[in-house]
N, CA, C and O of each residue as an XYZ file, in Angstrom:
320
protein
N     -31.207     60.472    -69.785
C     -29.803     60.479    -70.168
C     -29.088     59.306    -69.496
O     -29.232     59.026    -68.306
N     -28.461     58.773    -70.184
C     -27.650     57.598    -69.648
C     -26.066     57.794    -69.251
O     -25.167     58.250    -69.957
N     -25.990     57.169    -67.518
C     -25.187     57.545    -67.289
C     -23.585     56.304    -67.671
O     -23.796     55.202    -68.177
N     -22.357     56.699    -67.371
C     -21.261     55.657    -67.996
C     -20.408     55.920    -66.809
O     -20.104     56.984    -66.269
N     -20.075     54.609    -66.516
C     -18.627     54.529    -65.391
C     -17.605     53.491    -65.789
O     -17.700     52.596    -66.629
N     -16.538     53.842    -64.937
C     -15.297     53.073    -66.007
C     -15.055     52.015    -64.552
O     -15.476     52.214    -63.412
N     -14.318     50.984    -65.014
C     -14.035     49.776    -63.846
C     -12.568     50.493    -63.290
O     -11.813     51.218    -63.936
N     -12.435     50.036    -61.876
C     -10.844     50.237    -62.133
C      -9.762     49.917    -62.664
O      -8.697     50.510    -62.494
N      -9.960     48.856    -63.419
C      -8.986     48.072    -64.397
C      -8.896     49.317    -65.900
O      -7.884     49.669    -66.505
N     -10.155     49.683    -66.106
C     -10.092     50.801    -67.310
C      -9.000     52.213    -66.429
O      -7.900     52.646    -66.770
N      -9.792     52.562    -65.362
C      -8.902     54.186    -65.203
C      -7.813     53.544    -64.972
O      -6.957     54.119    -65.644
N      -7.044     52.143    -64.059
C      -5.880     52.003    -63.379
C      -5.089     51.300    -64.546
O      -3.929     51.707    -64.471
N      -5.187     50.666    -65.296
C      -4.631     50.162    -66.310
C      -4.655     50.295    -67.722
O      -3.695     50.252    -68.492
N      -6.137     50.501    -68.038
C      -5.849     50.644    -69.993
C      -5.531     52.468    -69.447
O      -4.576     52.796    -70.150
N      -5.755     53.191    -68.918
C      -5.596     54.677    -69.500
C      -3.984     54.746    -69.059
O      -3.382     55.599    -69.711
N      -3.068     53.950    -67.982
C      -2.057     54.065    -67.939
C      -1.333     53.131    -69.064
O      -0.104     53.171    -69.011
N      -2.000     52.144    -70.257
C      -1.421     51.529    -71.363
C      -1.092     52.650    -72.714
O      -0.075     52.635    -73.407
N      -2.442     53.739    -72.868
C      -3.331     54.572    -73.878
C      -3.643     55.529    -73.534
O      -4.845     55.796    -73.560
N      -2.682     56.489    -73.051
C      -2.878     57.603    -72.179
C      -3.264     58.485    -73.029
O      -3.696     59.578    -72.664
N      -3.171     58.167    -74.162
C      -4.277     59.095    -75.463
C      -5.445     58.897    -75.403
O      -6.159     59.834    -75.758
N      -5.953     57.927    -75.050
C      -7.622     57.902    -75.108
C      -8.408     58.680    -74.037
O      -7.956     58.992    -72.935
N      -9.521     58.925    -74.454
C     -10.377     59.921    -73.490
C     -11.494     58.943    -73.614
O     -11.724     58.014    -74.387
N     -12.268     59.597    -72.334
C     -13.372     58.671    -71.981
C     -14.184     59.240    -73.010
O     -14.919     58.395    -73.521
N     -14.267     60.077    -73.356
C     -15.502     60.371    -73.824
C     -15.704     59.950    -75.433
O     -16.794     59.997    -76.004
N     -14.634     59.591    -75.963
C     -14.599     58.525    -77.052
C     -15.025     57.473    -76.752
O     -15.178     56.727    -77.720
N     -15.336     57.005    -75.658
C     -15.186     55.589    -75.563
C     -17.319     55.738    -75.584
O     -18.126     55.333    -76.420
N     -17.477     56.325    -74.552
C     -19.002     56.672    -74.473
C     -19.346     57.264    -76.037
O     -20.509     56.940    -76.279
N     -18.933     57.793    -76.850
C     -19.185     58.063    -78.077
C     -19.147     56.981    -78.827
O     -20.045     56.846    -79.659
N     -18.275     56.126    -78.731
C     -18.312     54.610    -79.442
C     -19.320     53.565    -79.322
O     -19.861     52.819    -80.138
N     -19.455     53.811    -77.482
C     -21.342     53.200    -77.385
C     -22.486     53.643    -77.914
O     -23.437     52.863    -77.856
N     -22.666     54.773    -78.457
C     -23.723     55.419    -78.433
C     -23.847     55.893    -80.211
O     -24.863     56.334    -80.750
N     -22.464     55.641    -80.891
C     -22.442     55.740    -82.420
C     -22.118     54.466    -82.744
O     -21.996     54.542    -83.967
N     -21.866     53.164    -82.389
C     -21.261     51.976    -82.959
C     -21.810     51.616    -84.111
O     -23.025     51.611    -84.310
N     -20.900     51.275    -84.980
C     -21.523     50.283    -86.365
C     -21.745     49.272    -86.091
O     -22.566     48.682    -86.794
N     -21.195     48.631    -85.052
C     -21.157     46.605    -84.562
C     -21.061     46.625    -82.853
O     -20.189     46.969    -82.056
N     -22.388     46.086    -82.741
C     -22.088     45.274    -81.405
C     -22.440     43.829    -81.317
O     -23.101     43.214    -82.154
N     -21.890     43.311    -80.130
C     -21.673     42.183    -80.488
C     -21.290     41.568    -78.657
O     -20.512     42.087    -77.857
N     -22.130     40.374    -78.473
C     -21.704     39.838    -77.051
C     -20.523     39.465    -77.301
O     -20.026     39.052    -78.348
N     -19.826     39.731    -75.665
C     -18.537     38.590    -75.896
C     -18.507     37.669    -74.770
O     -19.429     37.778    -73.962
N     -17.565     36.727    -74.554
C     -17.887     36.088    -73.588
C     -17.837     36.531    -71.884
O     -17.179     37.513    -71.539
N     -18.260     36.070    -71.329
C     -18.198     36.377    -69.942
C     -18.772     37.854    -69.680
O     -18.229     38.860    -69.225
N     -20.269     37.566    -70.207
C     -21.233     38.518    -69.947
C     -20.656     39.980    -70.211
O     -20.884     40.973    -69.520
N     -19.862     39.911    -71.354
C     -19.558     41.653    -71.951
C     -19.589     41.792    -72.983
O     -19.657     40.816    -73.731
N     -19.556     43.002    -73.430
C     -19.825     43.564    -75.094
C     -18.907     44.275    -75.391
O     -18.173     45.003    -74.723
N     -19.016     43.857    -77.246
C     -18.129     44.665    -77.674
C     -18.791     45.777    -78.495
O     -19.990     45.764    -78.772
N     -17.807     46.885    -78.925
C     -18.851     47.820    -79.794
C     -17.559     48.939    -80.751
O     -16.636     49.635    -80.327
N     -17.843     48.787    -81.539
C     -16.780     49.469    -82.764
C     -17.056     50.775    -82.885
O     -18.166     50.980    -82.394
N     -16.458     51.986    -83.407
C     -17.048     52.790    -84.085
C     -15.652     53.935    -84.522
O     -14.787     53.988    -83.647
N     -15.474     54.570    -85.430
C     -14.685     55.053    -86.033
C     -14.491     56.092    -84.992
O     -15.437     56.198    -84.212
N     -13.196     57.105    -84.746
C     -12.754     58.131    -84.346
C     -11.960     58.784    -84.981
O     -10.808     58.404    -85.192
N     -12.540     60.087    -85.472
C     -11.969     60.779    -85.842
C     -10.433     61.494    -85.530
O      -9.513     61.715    -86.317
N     -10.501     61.665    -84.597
C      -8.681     62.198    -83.804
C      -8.336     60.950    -84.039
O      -7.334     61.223    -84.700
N      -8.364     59.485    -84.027
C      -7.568     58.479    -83.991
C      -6.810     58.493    -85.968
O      -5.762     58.011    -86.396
N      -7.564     59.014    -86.457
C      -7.124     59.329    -88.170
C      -8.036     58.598    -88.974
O      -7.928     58.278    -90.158
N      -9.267     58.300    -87.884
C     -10.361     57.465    -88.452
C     -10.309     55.771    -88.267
O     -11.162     54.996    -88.700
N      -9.305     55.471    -87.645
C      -9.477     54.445    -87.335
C     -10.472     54.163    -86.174
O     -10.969     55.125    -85.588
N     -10.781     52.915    -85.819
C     -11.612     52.171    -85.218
C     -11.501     51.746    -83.693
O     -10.945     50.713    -83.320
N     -11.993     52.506    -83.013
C     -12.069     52.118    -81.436
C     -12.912     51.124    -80.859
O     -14.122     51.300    -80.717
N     -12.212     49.912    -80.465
C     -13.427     49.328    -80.029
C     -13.565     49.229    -78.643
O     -12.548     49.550    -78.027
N     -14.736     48.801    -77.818
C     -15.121     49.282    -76.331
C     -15.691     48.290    -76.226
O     -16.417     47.765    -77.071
N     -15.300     47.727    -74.654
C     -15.765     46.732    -73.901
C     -16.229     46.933    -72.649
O     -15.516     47.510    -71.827
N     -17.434     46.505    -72.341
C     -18.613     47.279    -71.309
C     -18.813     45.434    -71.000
O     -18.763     44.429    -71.709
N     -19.061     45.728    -69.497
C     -19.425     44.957    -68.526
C     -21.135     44.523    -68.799
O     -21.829     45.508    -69.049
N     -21.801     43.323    -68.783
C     -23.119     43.079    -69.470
C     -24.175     44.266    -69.526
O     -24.933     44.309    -70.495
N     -24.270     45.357    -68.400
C     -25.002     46.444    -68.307
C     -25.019     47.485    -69.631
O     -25.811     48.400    -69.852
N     -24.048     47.100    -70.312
C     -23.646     47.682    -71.509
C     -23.713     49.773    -70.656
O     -24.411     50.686    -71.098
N     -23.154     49.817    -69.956
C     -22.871     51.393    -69.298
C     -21.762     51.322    -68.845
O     -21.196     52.415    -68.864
N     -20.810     50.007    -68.178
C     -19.553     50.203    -67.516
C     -18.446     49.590    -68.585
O     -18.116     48.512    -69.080
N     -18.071     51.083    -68.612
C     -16.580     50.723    -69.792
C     -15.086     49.776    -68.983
O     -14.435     50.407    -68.150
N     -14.811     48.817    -69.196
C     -14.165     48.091    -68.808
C     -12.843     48.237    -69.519
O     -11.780     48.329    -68.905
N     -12.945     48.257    -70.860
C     -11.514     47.817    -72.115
C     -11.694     49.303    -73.139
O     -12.762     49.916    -73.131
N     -10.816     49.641    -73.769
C     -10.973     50.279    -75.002
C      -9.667     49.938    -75.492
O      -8.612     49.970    -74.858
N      -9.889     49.540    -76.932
C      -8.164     49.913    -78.140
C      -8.692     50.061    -78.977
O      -9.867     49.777    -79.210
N      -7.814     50.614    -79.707
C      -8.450     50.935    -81.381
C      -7.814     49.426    -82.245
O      -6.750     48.806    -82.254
N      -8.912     49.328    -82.791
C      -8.975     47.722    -83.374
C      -8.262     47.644    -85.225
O      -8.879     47.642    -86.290
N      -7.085     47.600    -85.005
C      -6.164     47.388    -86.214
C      -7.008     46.572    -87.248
O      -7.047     47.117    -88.351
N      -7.717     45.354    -87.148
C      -8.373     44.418    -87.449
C      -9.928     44.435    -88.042
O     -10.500     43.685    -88.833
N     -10.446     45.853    -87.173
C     -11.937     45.736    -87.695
C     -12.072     46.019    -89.145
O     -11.170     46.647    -89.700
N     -13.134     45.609    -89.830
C     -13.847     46.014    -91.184
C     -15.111     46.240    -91.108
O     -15.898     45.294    -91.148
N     -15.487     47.373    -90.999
C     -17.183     47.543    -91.206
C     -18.070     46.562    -91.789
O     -19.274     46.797    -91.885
């Protein structure tokens, strides 16, 4: 089983931006993504629909280990 930890920039800042999001969407977004994808400075991105969001698209940004959630927003922009 794989474990997931958040940076302090995720608990101290995005959950005080998105105090709607739960972690466990975010670990659900790694582990169901339609798109991943490097980004720069050794992190990833990874999409995947949420249901409570009304089906829109959460995307998650993990530190190169692809296990430490760093970023999450729901991505106005994505297209499958």
């Amino acid at each position: 089983m794989v474990s997931y930890s958040f940076t302090d920039y995720f608990e101290n800042e995005v959950l005080r931006k998105r105090p709607y999001l739960q972690r466990a969407w975010c670990v659900y977004v790694i582990e169901h993504a339609v798109r991943m994808e490097p980004q720069e400075q050794n992190r990833y991105r990874f999409w995947a629909a949420i249901p409570e969001l009304g089906g829109r698209y959460l995307r998650v940004v993990t530190l190169a280990d692809k296990r430490t959630i760093h970023n999450a927003f729901p991505d106005r922009g994505f297209t499958p």
